[in-house]
Each structure stands twice: as C-alpha cells, then as structure tokens.
C-alpha positions in Angstrom: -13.6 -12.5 -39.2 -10.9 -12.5 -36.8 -11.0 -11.6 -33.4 -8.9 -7.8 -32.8 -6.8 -8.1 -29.8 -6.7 -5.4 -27.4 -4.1 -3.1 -28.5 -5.9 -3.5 -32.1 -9.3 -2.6 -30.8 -7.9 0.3 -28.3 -5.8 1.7 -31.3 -9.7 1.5 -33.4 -11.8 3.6 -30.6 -8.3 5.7 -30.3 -8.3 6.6 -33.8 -11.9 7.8 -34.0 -11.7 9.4 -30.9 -14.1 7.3 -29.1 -13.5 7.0 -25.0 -12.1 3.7 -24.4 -13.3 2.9 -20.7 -9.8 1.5 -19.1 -10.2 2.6 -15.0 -11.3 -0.5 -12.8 -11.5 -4.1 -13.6 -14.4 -5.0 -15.5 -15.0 -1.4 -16.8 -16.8 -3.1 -19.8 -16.6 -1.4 -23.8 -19.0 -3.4 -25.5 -18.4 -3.1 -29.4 -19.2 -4.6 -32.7 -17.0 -5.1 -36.0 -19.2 -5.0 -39.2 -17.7 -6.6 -41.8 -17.1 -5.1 -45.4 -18.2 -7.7 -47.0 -21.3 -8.2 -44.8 -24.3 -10.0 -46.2 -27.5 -9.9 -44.5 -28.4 -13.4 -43.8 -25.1 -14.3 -42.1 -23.3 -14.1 -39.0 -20.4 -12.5 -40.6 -19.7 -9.5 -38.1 -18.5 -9.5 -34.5 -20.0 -8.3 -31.2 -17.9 -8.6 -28.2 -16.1 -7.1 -25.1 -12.6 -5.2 -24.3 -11.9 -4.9 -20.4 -9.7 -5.1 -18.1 -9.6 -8.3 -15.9 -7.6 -6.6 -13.4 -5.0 -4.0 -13.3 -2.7 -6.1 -15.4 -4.9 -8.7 -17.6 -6.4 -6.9 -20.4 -8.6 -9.3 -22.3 -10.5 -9.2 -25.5 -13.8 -11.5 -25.8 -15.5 -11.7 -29.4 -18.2 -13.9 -30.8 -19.7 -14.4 -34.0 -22.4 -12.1 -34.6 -24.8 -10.3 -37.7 -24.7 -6.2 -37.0 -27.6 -6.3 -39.9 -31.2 -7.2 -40.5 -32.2 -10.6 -41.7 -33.1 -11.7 -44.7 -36.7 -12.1 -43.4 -37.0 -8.3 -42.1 -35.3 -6.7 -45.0 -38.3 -8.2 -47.3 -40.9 -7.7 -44.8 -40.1 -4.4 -43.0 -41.7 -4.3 -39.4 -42.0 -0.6 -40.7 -43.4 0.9 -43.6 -40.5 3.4 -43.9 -38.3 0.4 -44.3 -35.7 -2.2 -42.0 -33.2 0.0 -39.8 -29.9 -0.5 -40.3 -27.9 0.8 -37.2 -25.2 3.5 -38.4 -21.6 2.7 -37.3 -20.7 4.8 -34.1 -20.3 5.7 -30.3 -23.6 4.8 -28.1 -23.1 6.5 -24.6 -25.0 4.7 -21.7 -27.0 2.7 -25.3 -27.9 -0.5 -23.4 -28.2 -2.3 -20.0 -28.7 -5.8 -18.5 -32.4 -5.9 -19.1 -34.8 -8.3 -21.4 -35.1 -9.0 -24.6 -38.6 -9.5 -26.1 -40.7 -8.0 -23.3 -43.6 -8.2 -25.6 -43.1 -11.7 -26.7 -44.2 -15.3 -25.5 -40.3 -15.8 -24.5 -38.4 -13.0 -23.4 -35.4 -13.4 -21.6 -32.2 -11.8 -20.1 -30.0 -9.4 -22.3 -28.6 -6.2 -23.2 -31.5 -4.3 -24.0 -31.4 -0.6 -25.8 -32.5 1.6 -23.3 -30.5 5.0 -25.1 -30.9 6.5 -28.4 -28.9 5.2 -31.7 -28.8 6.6 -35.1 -30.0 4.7 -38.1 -30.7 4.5 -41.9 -33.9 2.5 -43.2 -33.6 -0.1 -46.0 -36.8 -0.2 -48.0 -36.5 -1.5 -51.3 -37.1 -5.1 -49.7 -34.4 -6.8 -51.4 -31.4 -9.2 -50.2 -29.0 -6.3 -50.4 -27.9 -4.4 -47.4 -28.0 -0.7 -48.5 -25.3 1.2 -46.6 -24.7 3.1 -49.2 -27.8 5.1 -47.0 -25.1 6.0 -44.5 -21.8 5.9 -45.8 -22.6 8.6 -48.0 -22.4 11.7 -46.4 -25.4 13.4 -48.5 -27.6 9.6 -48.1 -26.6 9.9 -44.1 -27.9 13.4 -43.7 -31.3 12.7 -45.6 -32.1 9.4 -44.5 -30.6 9.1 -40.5 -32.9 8.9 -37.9 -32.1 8.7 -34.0 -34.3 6.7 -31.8 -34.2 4.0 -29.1 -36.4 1.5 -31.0 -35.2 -1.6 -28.8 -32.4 -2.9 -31.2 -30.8 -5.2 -28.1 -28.0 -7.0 -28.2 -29.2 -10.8 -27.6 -28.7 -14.4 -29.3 -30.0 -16.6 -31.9 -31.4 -19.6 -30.8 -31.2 -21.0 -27.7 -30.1 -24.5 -28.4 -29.5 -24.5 -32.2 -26.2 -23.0 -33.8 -28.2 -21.8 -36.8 -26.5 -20.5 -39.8 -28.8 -18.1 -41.5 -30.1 -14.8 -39.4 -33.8 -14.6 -40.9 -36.0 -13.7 -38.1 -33.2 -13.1 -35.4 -32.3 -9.7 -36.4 -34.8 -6.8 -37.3 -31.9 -4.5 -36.4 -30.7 -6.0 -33.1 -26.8 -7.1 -32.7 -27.4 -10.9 -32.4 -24.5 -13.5 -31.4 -24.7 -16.8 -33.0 -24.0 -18.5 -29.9 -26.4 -19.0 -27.4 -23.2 -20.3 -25.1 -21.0 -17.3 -26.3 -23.7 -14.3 -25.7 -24.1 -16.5 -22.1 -20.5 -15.2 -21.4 -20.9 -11.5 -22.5 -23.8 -11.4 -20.7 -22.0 -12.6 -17.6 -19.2 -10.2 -18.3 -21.9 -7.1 -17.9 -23.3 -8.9 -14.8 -20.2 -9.1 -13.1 -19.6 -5.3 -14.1 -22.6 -4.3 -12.3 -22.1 -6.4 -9.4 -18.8 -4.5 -9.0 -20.2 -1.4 -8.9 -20.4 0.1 -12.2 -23.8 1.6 -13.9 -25.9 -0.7 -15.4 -25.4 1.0 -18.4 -22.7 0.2 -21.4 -21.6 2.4 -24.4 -21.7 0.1 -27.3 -19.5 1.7 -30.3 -20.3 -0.2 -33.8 -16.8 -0.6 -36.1 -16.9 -1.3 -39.8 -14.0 -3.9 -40.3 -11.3 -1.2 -42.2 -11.6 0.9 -38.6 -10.1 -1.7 -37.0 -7.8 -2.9 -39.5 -6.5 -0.6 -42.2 
C-alpha cells in the first residue's frame, strides 16, 4: 500500500470528522490504514505518523504494518469468545510510550494501550478475517465490545524482516520493521520531550477513507 501524504491523510480525518492535532511541532496523530484487501497473516496495512516538523515542514512517516490478528491467534483465540479485531476509529489519549509485553520474558519499549478501544471478536478459528462483524451496522451493534485489553502498537522481530504475522499480532498494530517502529517510537519520544502528554490518539482508517 502506498504511503498517504499529508494533505491525503488530513483530508481522511477531515472527512470523518476526526481532530487532526496541527498546533506545535511534533504534535503527533498516530494512525493506521487497513487495507481492503487485508489478509491476516500479512503486513499489508500501514501504521504510521502525520506532524508537523515545525511551523512549515509537514511530514508524513508510514511503515509497513498488519492492523489484524495472526494467523496463529485467529485459530487459537487467547479468548474463548474469540480473537479481537480492533474496529476502525478515533482513540482519544489510546496509547503512550510505555512497554510492550510487561508480562513476558522480553518486554520492551513501545506504544502501549493504556485507553479504551472498541472491538469485534473473530471466533470461528479460520484464516478469514471476519469484518463483516463490524462493518455491518446490525453485526457492529451485537458483537462490539470496548475495553483496554493492551492491543499496543509495537514490532515484529527484532532483527528478522519476517514476512508472515503469526504470533506477532493477537490484536496489536505491529510494524514489520524493527528499524521503522525505532523511528515512530522516536517520533513520540521527542513529542514528550517537548512537552506534550504522553498520550496519543491513534485513529484506525480502512484504505477507501483515505482514498476514495
């Protein structure tokens, strides 16, 4: 998927009415773009950044990213009501610089969830992302839960471009690159350490927002 540039992606949160953070340099909107064709063992989506550099330098950063369980998790829910699939939409204050896998043997630094999120759960435990469960309006309303159930925003591997998602991604926002998560990271950082809250909105896209 391509990257949006920074008119596309202000006309996006624009056109759904979404606050588009533009005051201050380095007043970070952390978004993702889910593709339409998404498929749920690839890094087919996009997770990324729009800010200002400073008053004149708008920039755009995007990696390649999966917005969507794993293969693995999707056929072995975590939870018996099924795999959560995070519903596309505005997060206020959703995640800050903080750690991912506090309960594991490795954690380390990332945006962790530390706000609600709204999400369907896919349980038929089959390769197929059902989001069916929230495009339909009827499927949204009897299936959407809203929780913080620490879906971070974090990498893949650390030293290893790998191409499938399996494990990665329960219903975290994972960036194939360990390199090009280093840099939004960084970005946030910098944000903080220029006196914003270490808190960002992130606001989840399906590909025809952005592009229609």
């Amino acid at each position: 998927m391509k990257s949006p540039n920074f008119h596309e992606i202000d006309t996006a949160y624009g056109r759904k009415g979404y606050k588009f953070y533009t005051k201050g340099a380095f007043n970070i909107n952390l978004f993702g773009i889910r593709s339409m064709n998404s498929k749920s063992n690839s890094f087919d989506d996009l997770v990324g950044a729009a800010l200002y550099l400073d008053a004149t330098h708008p920039i755009v950063f995007a990696a390649n990213a999966t917005t969507d369980p794993g293969k693995y998790w999707l056929q072995n829910p975590m939870h018996r009501e099924g795999t959560a699939i995070l519903v596309p939409g505005q997060y206020a204050g959703s995640h800050c610089v903080g750690i991912h896998g506090r309960s594991g043997k490795n954690p380390y630094e990332a945006l962790e969830q530390v706000g609600n999120m709204t999400y369907v759960r896919d349980n038929n435990k089959d390769m197929k992302l059902d989001f069916e469960l929230y495009r339909d309006p009827q499927q949204l309303k009897l299936n959407a839960f809203t929780a913080n159930i620490k879906s971070n925003i974090h990498r893949a591997h650390l030293n290893l471009l790998v191409q499938l998602v399996e494990k990665y991604s329960a219903a975290c926002q994972v960036i194939q690159s360990a390199t090009e998560f280093q840099k939004l990271l960084e970005l946030c950082k910098e944000a903080v350490k220029r006196g914003f809250p270490n808190r960002f909105t992130y606001t989840l896209f399906e590909e025809d927002q952005v592009w229609n």
